[in-house]
N, C-alpha and C positions, 0 to 999 in steps of 0.2 A: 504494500500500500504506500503511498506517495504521499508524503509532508502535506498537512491539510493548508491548503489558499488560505480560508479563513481563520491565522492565530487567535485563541482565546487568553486571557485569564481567567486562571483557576484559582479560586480558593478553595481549602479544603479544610475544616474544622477535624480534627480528631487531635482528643483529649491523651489520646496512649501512642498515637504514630510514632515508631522509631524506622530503625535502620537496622541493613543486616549487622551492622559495625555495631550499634549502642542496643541491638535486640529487637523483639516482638516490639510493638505489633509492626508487621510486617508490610501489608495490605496499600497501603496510603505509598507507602516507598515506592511499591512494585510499578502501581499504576501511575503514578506523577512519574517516573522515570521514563516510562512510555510514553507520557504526552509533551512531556521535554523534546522525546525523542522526535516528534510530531510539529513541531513548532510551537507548544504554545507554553504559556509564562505560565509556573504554577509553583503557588503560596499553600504550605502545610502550614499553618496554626495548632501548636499542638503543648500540653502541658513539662512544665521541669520533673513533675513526680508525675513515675508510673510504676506499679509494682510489676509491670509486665517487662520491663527492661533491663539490662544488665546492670544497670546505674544512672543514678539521678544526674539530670543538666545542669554545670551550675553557671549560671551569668548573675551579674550587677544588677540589670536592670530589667523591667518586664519589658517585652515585644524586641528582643535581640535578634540579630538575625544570624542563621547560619546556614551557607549553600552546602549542601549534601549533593555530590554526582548529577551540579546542572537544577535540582530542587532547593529553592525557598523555605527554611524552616525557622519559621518566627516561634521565640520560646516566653511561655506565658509562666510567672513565675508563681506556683503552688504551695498551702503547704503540705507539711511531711504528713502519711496514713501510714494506718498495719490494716490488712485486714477489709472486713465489710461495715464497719461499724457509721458509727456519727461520724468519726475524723474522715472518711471514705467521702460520703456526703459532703460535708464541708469543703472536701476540696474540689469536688464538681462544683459547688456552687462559686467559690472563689473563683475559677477558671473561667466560668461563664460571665460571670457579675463585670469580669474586668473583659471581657469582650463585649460586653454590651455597652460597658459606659467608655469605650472608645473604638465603638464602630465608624463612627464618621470617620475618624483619624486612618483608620484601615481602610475603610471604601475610599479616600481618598490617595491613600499609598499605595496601593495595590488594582485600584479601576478594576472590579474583576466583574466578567460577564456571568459566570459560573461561579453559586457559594455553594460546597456540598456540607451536610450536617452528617458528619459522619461516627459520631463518639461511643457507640453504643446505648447507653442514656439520650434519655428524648429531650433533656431541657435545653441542649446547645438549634435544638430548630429556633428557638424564639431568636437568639441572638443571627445568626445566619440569615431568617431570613429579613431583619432588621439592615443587615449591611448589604445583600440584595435588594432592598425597596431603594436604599439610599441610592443603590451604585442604578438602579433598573439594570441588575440583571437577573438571568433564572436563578430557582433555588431548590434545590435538591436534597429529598432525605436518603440516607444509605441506610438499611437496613443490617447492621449484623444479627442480635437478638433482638427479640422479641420483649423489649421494654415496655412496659411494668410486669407483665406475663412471666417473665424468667423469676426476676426476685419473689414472685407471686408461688409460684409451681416449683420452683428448686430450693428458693431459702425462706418458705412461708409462712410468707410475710402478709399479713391481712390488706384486703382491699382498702380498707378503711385510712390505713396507715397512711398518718398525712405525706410521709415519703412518694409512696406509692399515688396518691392521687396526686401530688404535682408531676409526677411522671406520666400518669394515664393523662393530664390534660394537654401535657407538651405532644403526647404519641397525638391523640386526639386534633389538633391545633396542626402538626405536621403532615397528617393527610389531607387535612381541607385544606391549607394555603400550597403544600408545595406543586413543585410544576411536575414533577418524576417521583415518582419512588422506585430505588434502586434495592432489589433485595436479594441478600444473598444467601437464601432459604428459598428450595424451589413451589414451597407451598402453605403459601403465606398468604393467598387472596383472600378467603375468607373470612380470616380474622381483620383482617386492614379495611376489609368492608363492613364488616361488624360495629367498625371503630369509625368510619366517615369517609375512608380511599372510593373516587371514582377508580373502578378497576382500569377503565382507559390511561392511567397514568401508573400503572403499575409496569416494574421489567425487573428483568431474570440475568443479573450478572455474580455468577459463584466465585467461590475461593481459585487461587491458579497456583501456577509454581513458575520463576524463573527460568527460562530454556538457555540462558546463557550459564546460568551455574550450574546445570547439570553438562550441558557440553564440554564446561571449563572446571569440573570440579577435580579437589586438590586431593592427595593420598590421605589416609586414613592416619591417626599418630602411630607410629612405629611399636609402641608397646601392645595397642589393642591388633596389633597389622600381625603379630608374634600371638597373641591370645589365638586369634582365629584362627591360621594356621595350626597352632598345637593342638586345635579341638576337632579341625578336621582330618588331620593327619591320624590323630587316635579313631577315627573312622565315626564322627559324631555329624548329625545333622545338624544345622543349627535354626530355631525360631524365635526371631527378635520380635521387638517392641520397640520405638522407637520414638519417645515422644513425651510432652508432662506426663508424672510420678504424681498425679491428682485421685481423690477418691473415683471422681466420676467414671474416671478409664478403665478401671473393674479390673486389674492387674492383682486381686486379688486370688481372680476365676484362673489367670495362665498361671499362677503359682501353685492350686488346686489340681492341674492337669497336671504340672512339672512334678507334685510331690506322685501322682498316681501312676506317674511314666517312668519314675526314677531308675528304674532297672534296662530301661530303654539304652539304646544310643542317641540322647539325643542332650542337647544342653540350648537351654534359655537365655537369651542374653539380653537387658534390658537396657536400652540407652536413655539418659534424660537424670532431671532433677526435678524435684517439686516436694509438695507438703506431704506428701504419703511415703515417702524415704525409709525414713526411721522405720514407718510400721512394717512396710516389705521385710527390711532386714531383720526387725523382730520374726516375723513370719517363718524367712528363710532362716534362721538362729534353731529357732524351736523345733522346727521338721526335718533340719539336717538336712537340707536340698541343696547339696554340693550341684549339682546338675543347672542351677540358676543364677547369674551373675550379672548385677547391678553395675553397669559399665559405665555411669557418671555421664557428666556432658560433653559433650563432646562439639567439636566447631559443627556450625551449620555447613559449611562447604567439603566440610568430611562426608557431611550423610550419603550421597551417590556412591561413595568407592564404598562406603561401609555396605548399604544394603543389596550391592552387588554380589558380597562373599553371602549372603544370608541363604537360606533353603527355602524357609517359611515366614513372611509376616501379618503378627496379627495386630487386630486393631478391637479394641471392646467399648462399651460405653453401659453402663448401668442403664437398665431401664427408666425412664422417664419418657413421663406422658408432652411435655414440650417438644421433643422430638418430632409430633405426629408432623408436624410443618418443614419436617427435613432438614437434612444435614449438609453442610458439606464441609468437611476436619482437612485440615492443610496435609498432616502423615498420611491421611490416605491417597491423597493425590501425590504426592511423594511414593510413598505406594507403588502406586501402577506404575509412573519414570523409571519405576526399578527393575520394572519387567519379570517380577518373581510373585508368585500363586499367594494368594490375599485370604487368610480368615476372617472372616466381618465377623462378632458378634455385638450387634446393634439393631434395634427396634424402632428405625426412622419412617418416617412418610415418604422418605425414597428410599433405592438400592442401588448403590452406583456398584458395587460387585455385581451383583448379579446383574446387572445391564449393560456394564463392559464385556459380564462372564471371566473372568477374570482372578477367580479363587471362589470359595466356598462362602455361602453364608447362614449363619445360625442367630439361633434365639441366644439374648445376651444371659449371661450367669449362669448359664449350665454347663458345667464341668462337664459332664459326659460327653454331650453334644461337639463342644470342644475337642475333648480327646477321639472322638469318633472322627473329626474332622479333619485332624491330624493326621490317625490314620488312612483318610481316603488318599490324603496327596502323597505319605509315603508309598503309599504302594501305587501310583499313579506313575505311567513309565514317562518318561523325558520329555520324551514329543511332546507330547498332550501338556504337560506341567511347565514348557516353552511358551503353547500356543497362551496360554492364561497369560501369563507372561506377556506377551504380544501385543493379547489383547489390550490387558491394562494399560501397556504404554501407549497404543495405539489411541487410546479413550482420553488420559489424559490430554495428548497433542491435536487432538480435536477437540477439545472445552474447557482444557482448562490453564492454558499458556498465558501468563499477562500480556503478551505485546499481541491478541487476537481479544481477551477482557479489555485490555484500554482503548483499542479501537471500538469495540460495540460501546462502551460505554460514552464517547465522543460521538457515535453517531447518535445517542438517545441525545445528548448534549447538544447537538445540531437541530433534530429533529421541529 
């Protein structure tokens, strides 16, 4: 596709955007690097605290700027949280408050055509689309979750809670003024109709993955490069995990299969960090599961060589009913790039395994289910356990590449 005629300004509001350098959130990166790549000027607006990062920003002053690869990131200064609590709150509110009492000063620095409300939480629409009336331009809400719905059905939280109702008003408030709703959940209409979305302004832009860092990805560290080797040499299969150490991931269930395979050839290998750490190793302590091994974090630009040595990768997620409006997890699109056979155990309103065909999918929490699934693909001969393979990549590079997400998303921008 050919550098668009028409350059835009982008603004993009999200409260957690990083980089691959300073960490998750990723999303905001991927796509403003594409529309750089495009011609057009684009302003990330994004907070100094985010627990999703490898580390806090620190500047002097609020609305600093810092070019990232060709991307504008203006840094809003927060203060410090732990956790979901009031300090969590506060600093959404603080982030927002100081975007709103100097919008003019930003639609005047930045003239942007394009304001996207991108933060997760619904309250950053009132300020966006505050600095789209000023600037007249469009304004777009991004949907990742399902705000107030998630904190409602995950960490429930009553409707009543006045939290919760300034958030159900902003969700509410952002389907009737925006011009798009951008969502990256493939079944999501209903409820956003429920809430006041003409569906006419509803579009389907998912999670993707980088095609440049998988073509240019770098060697695996040297020690974990000597692990895998030593474990297939002693003639072990290997099935990793590859991703947050969170309750929700249900890594509870692959330790479950690992202690009832133990006798097996096979060994578990789980990469990543998060709040469920400790408990795995207590897990693996108690049940004596030599056979399973906690491989730490590891660089982002390692994952390609790494889940190339792998056999098997699973991916789980605890039941929950938020789900029914679909999925789409970054490791699994990572996943299929990797061209190796996929256990899904997840209870979404989609199936991207099984509609790439691409690995097995089961009911999530059932160990058995699990281990029965295991053994389908060990005893599955090469070919076939290729072709999954195949498939998967081949699905990815059809739906889910950023520089093919930032272009559809530039043509809804156009539209």
């Amino acid at each position: 596709m050919q550098p668009n005629k028409i350059s835009m300004n982008i603004i993009l509001i999200n409260h957690y955007a990083g980089s691959p350098q300073m960490g998750m959130e990723y999303r905001p990166y991927y796509l403003a690097r594409q529309w750089v790549a495009l011609g057009h000027d684009v302003t990330i607006i994004a907070s100094t605290q985010s627990h999703i990062r490898n580390s806090d920003i620190s500047i002097k002053y609020d609305f600093e700027e810092e070019v990232i690869d060709g991307i504008r990131y203006v840094w809003v200064k927060t203060p410090k949280y732990d956790g979901n609590g009031a300090k969590r709150a506060f600093n959404m509110i603080s982030f927002v408050s100081k975007l709103w009492m100097n919008s003019l000063n930003i639609s005047k620095t930045y003239n942007p055509d394009v304001v996207i409300a991108s933060s997760t939480y619904t309250i950053d629409n009132y300020v966006a689309m505050k600095i789209a009336r000023i600037s007249n331009a469009k304004y777009f809400y991004e949907v990742h979750d399902l705000w107030p719905l998630s904190p409602i059905e995950l960490g429930g939280m009553s409707e009543k809670h006045i939290f919760i109702r300034m958030m159900q008003s902003a969700e509410n408030y952002a389907y009737k003024w925006s011009d798009k709703v951008i969502s990256m959940l493939p079944h999501t209409q209903e409820h956003m109709k429920e809430h006041g979305l003409d569906l006419e302004k509803w579009r389907y832009i998912p999670n993707g993955v980088c095609l440049n860092e998988w073509e240019n990805a770098i060697e695996m560290p040297s020690d974990i490069e000597l692990k895998i080797k030593d474990y297939k040499q002693s003639g072990n299969k290997l099935i990793a995990y590859a991703g947050t150490l969170g309750l929700a991931n249900a890594l509870d269930n692959l330790l479950n299969a690992a202690k009832e395979m133990a006798d097996r050839k096979l060994v578990f290998l789980i990469f990543g960090i998060g709040p469920e750490e400790e408990n795995l190793k207590n897990i693996i302590k108690e049940n004596n599961l030599s056979n399973v091994i906690l491989m730490g974090s590891v660089p982002k630009a390692t994952i390609p060589s790494i889940l190339a040595q792998m056999d098997i990768l699973y991916i789980g997620l605890k039941r929950q009913s938020l789900f029914r409006f679909g999925i789409s997890p970054n490791k699994l699109i990572d996943y299929m790039m990797s061209s190796k056979p996929i256990i899904q155990a997840i209870d979404a309103g989609n199936n991207m395994v099984l509609e790439a065909d691409c690995g097995i999918s089961i009911e999530p929490e059932n160990t058995k289910a699990l281990i029965d699934a295991i053994d389908v693909l060990l005893k599955t001969d090469e070919a076939k356990l290729k072709k999954m393979g195949e498939n998967g990549h081949e699905f990815a590079l059809q739906n889910h590449i950023y520089k093919k997400l930032a272009e559809d998303f530039i043509a809804v921008m156009e539209e």
